[in-house]
C-alpha positions as CSV (number, residue, x, y, z in Angstrom):
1,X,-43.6,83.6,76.1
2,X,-41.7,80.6,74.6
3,X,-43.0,76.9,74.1
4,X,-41.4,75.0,76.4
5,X,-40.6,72.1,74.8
6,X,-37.6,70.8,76.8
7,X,-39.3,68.6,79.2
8,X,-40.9,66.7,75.9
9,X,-36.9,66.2,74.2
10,X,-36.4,65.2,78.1
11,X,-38.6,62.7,78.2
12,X,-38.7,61.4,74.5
13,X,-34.6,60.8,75.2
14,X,-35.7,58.5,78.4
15,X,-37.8,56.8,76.7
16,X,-35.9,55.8,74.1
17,X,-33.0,54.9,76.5
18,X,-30.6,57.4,74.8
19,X,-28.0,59.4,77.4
20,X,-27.6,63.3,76.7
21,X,-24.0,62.4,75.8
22,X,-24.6,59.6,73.2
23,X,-27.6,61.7,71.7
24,X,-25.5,64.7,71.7
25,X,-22.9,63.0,69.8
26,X,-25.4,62.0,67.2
27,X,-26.7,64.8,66.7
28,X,-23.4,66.4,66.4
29,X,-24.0,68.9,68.9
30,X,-22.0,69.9,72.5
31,X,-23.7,68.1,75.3
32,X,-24.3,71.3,76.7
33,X,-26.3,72.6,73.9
34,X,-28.8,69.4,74.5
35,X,-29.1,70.3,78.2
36,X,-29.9,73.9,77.0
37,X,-32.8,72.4,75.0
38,X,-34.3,70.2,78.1
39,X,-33.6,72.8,80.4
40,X,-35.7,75.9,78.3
41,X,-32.8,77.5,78.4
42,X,-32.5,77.5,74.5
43,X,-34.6,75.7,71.7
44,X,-33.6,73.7,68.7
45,X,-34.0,75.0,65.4
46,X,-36.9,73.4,62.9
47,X,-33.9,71.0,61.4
48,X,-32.4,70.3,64.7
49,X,-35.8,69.0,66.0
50,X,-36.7,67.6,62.8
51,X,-33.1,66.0,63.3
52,X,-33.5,65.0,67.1
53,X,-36.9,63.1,65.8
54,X,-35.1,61.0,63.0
55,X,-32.4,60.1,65.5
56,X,-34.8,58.7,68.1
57,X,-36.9,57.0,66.0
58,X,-40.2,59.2,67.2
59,X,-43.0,61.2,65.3
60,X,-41.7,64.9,65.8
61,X,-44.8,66.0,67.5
62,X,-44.0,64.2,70.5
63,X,-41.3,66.8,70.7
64,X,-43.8,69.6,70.8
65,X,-45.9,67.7,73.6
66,X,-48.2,66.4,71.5
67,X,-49.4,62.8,72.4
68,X,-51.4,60.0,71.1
69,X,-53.9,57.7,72.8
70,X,-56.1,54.8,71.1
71,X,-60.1,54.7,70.2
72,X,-62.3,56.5,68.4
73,X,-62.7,60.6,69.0
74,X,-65.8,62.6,69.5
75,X,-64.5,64.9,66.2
76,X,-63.9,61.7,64.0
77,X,-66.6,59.4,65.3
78,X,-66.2,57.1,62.1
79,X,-62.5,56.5,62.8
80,X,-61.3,52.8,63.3
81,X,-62.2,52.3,67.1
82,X,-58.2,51.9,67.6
83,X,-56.8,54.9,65.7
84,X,-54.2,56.6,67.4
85,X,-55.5,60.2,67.6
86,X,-53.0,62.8,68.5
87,X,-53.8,65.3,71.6
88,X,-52.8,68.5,72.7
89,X,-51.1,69.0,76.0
90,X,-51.6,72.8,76.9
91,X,-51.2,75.6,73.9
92,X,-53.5,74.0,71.7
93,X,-53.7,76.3,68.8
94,X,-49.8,77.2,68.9
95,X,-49.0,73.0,69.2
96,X,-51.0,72.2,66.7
97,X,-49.6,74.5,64.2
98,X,-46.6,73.9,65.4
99,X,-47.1,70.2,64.9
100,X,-48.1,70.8,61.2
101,X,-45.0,72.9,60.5
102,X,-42.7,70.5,61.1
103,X,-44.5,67.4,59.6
104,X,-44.5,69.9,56.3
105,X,-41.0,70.4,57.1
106,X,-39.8,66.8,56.9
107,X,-41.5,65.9,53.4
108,X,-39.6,68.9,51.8
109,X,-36.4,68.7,49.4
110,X,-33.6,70.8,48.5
111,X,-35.8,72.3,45.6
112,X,-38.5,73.5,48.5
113,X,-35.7,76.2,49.9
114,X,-38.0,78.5,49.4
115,X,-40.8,77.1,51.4
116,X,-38.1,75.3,53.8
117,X,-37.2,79.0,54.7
118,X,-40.2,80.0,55.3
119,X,-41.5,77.2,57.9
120,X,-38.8,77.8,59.6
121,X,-39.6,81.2,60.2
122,X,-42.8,80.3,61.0
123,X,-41.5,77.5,63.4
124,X,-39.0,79.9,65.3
125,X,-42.5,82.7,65.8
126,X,-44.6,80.3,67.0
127,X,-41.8,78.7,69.2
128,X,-40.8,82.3,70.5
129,X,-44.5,83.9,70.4
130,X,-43.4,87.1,72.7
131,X,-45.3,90.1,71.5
132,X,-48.1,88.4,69.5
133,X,-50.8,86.2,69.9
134,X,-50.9,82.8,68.6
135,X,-53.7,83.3,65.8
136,X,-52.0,86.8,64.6
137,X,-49.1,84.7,64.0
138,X,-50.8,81.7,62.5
139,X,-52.5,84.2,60.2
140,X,-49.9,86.2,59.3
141,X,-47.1,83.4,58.3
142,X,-50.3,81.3,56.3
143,X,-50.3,84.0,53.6
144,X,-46.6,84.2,53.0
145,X,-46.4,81.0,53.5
146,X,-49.3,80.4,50.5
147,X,-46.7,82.7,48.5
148,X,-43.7,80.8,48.7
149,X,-45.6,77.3,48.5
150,X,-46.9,78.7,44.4
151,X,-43.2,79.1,43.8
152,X,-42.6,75.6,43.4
153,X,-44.5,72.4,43.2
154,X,-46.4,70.7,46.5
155,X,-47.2,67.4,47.5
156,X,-50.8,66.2,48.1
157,X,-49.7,65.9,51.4
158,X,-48.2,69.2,51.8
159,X,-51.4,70.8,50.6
160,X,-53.8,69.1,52.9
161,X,-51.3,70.4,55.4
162,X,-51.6,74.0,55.0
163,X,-55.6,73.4,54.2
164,X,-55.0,72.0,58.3
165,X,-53.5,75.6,59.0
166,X,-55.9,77.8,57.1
167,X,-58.9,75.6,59.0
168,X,-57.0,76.4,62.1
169,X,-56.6,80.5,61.2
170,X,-60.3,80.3,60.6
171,X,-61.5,78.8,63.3
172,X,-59.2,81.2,65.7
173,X,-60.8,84.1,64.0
174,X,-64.5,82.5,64.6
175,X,-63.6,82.1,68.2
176,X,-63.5,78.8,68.5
């Protein structure tokens, strides 16, 4: 079954004070095409969300109904007492990967087509999950995604990403 993820662009849009027409418009997109996307009746694309996040001014993962709150958490108890800490809000596994695609997405270049591609592979099977389960997907796209990612040079940043991923593919396998 699909993510829904259209109530989140819904409500990120509201919040920022946006109408579907003037978003639309800057998005370069028919309004119809936005109500699509907050109506589940179609999903945006890795760059389109990526896009729709640089437009309103918002950390992507709100888009995939991830949200923050303040003060320490139980798995980072030596965190600053008001970090923001990010939470999930329902497919845990498939939001947070989903959530670590795209921020990998956004630090890429043209050089990273390679890896660019694949994410967004890897963005569309976790959005549409329809046959699989979650961690056979997250497995699966981790090892073609290591492939691509030796074909051309990483970020520190992008690394500890996909070390996020793998940790997340391990503990699905552990049962956790």
């Amino acid at each position: 079954m699909a993510l829904k993820i259209g109530r989140y662009i819904m409500a990120s849009r509201q919040d920022v004070g946006v109408d579907p027409d003037t978003l639309a418009a800057q998005l370069r997109i028919e309004r119809e095409t936005l109500n699509n996307w907050e109506l589940d009746v179609s999903h945006p694309n890795m760059d389109a969300l990526l896009a729709l996040a640089h437009v309103l001014d918002i950390d992507v993962r709100r888009l995939v109904g991830m949200k923050t709150s303040r003060g320490r958490s139980l798995a980072h108890p030596f965190a600053k007492k008001d970090a923001i800490q990010w939470h999930h809000q329902g497919s845990e596994r498939r939001q947070e990967a989903l959530s670590i695609v795209l921020q990998m997405a956004a630090g890429l270049t043209a050089a990273d087509k390679p890896v660019h591609d694949e994410l967004s592979d890897y963005y569309e099977q976790l959005i549409q999950e329809r046959d699989t389960r979650t961690d056979m997907v997250i497995n699966a796209k981790n090892m073609r995604l290591g492939q691509k990612m030796n074909e051309v040079t990483i970020t520190d940043a992008m690394r500890a990403d996909y070390e996020r991923l793998i940790k997340l593919a391990m503990e699905s396998l552990s049962g956790r």
